[in-house]
C-alpha positions in Angstrom: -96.3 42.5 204.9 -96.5 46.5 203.7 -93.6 47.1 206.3 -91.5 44.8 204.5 -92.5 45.8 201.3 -91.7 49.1 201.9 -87.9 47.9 203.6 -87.1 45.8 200.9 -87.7 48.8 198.3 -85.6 51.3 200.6 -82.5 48.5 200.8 -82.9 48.5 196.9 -83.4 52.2 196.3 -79.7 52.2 199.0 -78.4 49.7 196.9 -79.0 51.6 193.9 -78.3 54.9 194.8 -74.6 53.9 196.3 -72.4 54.2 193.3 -73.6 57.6 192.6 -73.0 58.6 196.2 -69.3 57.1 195.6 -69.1 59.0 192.2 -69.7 61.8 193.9 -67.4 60.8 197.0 -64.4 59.9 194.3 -64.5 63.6 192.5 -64.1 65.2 195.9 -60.8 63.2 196.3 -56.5 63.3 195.3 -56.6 60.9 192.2 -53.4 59.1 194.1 -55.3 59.0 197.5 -58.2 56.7 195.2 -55.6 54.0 194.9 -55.5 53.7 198.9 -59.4 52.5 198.3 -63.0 53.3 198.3 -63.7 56.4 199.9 -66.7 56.7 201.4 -66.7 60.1 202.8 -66.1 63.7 200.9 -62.7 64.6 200.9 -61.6 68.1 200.4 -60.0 68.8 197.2 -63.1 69.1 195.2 -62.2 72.6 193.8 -59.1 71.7 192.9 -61.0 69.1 190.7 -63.4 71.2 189.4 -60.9 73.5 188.4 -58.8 71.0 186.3 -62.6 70.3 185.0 -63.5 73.5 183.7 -60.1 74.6 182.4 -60.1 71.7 179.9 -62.8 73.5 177.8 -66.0 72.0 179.9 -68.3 74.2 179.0 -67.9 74.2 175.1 -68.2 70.2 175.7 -70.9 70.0 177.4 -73.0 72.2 175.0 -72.3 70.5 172.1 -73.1 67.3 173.9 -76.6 69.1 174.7 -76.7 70.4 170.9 -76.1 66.7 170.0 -78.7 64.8 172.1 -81.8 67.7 171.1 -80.7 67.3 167.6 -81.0 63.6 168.0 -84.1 63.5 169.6 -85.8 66.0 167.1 -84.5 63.9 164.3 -85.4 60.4 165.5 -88.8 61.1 166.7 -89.6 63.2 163.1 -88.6 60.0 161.2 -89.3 57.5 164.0 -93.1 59.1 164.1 -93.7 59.6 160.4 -92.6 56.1 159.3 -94.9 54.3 162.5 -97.7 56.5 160.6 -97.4 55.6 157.3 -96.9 51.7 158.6 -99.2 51.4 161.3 -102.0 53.6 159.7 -101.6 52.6 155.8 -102.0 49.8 153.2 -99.8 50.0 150.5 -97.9 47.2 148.2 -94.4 46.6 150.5 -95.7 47.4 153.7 -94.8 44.2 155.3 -91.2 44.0 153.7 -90.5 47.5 155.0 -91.8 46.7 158.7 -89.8 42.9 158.0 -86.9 45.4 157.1 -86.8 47.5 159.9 -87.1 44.5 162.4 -84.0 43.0 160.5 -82.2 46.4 161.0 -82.9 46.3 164.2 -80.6 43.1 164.3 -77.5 44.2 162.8 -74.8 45.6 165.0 -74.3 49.7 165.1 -70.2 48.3 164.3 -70.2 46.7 161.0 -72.0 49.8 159.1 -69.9 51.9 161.3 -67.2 52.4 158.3 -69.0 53.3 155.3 -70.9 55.4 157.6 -68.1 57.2 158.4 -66.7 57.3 155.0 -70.3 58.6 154.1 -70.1 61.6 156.2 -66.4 62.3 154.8 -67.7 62.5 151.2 -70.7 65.0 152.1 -68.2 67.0 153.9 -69.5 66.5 157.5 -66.5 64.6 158.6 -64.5 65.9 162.2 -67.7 67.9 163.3 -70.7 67.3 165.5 -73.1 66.0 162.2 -72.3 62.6 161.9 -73.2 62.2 165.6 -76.6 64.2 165.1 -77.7 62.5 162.0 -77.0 58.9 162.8 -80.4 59.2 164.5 -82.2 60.4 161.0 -82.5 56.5 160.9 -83.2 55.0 164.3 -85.0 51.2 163.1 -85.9 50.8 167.5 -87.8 54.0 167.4 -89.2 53.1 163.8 -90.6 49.9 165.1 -91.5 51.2 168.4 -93.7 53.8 167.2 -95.2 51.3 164.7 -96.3 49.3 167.5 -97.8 52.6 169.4 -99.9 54.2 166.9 -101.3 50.9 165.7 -102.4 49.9 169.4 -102.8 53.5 170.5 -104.5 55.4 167.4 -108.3 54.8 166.8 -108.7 54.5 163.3 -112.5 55.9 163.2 -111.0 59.3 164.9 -109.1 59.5 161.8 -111.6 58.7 159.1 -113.4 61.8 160.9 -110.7 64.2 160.8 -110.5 63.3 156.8 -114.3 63.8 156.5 -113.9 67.2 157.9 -111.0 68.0 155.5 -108.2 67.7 157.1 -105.2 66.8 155.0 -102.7 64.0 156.1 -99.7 65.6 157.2 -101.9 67.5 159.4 -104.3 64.3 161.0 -100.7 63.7 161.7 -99.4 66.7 163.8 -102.8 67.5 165.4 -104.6 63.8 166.0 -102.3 61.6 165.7 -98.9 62.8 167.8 -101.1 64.2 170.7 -102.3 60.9 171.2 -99.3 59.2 171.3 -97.6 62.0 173.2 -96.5 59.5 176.1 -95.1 56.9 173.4 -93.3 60.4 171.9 -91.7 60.5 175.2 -90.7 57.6 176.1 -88.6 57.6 173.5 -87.3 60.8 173.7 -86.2 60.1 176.9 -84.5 57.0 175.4 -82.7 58.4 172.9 -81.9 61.6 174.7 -80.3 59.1 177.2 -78.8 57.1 174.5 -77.0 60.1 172.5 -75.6 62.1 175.7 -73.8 58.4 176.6 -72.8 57.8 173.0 -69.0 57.0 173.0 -67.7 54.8 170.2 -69.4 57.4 167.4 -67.8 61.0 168.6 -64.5 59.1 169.4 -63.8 57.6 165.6 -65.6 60.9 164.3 -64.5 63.4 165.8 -60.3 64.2 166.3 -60.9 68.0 166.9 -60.9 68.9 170.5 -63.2 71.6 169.7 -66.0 69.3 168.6 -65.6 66.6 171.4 -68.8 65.1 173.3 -69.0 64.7 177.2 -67.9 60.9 176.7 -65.0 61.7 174.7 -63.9 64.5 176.7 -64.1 62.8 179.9 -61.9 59.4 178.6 -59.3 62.3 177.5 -59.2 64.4 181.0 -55.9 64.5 182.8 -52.4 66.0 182.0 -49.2 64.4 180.2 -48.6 61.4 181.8 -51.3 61.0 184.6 -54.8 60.5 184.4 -56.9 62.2 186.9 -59.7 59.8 187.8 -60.9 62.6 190.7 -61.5 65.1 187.7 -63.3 62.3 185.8 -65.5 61.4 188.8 -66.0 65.0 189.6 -66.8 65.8 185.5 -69.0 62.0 185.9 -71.4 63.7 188.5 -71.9 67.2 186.3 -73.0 65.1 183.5 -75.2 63.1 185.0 -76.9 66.2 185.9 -79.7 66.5 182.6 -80.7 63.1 182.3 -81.3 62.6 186.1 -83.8 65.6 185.4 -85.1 64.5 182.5 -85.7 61.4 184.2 -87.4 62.7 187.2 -89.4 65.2 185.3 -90.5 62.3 182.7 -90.7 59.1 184.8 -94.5 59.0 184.9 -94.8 59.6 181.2 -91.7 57.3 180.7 -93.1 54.5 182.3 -96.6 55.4 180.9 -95.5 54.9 177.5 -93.5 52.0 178.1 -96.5 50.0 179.3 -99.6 51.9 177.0 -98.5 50.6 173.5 -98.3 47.0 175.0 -101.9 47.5 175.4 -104.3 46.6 172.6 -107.1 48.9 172.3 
């Protein structure tokens, strides 16, 4: 039965694990020889693809997708924590329309606030930079409600009432009781939004119009010369930025899964 067990999760980790290796197959290829099908051995123009890669400005991209996603991740777990807080943790008149509120949010489509949004930015003189991508996350109603859900199964109310006895003020039961003990819920959804942002494609693309300012997604969909698209230099420009969140991922996954499961958990 373990035997099996154990076969069945190596067929599914194979199974998982094959369109990466075909990624990776694809950006070692001609982009006409793709057409002739699947490849499913490396080929050998792989520096010829990497070199179309980095001479379309790669690097630039790929840092401000990086300045982008750690932006967003500092921003949405600052408000994301601070609102679960005051919600989880507090008893004030409107606390249940503002935790009704953000579950609403929560409901309505990214797209149909997309255009004030955007015309929002434009007025405070953000518009065609990286801003609007990085501050979309300043209001992030999933990681509002799930930290609401995580400090008020996670965070024992009696520690608190002892750190206030000893004098300690609330911004700081906050940053030095509170947030350690929720340090796997904190990332979790780090991890998520990290994840989240350095994928983002619809945002950068009706934000952004200056080349100089483009995210990984954006840059990759553009990749090619007049009149041909290179789909090896995609798959070859795919694999690089896949690089950071398979770390994150691997570095995290304990935690990750931790934190996923630990706020489900009451007491």
């Amino acid at each position: 039965m373990r035997g099996l067990m154990w076969f069945c999760l190596i067929v599914l980790s194979l199974l998982s694990l094959f369109p990466f290796y075909i990624m990776l197959v694809m950006g070692t290829h001609y982009t006409e020889d793709l057409f002739k099908g699947i490849p499913l051995w490396f080929g050998s123009y792989v520096a010829d693809n990497l070199r179309t890669v980095f001479q379309s400005n790669f690097g630039r991209v790929y840092l401000n997708s990086l300045l982008v996603s750690a932006g967003g991740v500092v921003l949405a777990l600052l408000t994301s924590s601070t609102i679960g807080y005051a919600v989880a943790k507090f008893d004030f008149r409107g606390r249940r329309a503002l935790q009704w509120f953000v579950v609403v949010t929560m409901m309505v489509p990214t797209q149909v606030g997309l255009i004030g949004y955007i015309i929002e930015m434009r007025q405070l003189g953000f518009g065609n930079t990286l801003w609007p991508v990085i501050l979309t996350w300043a209001a992030f109603p999933f990681g509002a409600f799930f930290m609401i859900q995580f400090m008020r199964d996670s965070v024992p109310n009696d520690l608190m009432e002892c750190a206030r006895i000893d004098g300690c003020s609330e911004p700081g039961i906050l940053f030095r009781v509170v947030l350690p003990i929720v340090k796997p819920g904190l990332a979790t959804l780090a991890t998520l939004v990290f994840i989240w942002s350095w994928n983002n494609y619809l945002l950068p693309l009706v934000t952004i119009n200056n080349a100089r300012w483009y995210t990984l997604p954006v840059f990759i969909s553009n990749l090619g010369i007049v009149h041909r698209t290179d789909y090896a230099a995609r798959m070859a420009a795919l694999a690089m930025t896949t690089i950071p969140v398979l770390i994150l991922f691997l570095l995290g996954s304990r935690t990750f899964m931790k934190g996923m499961t630990a706020g489900a958990v009451k007491g």
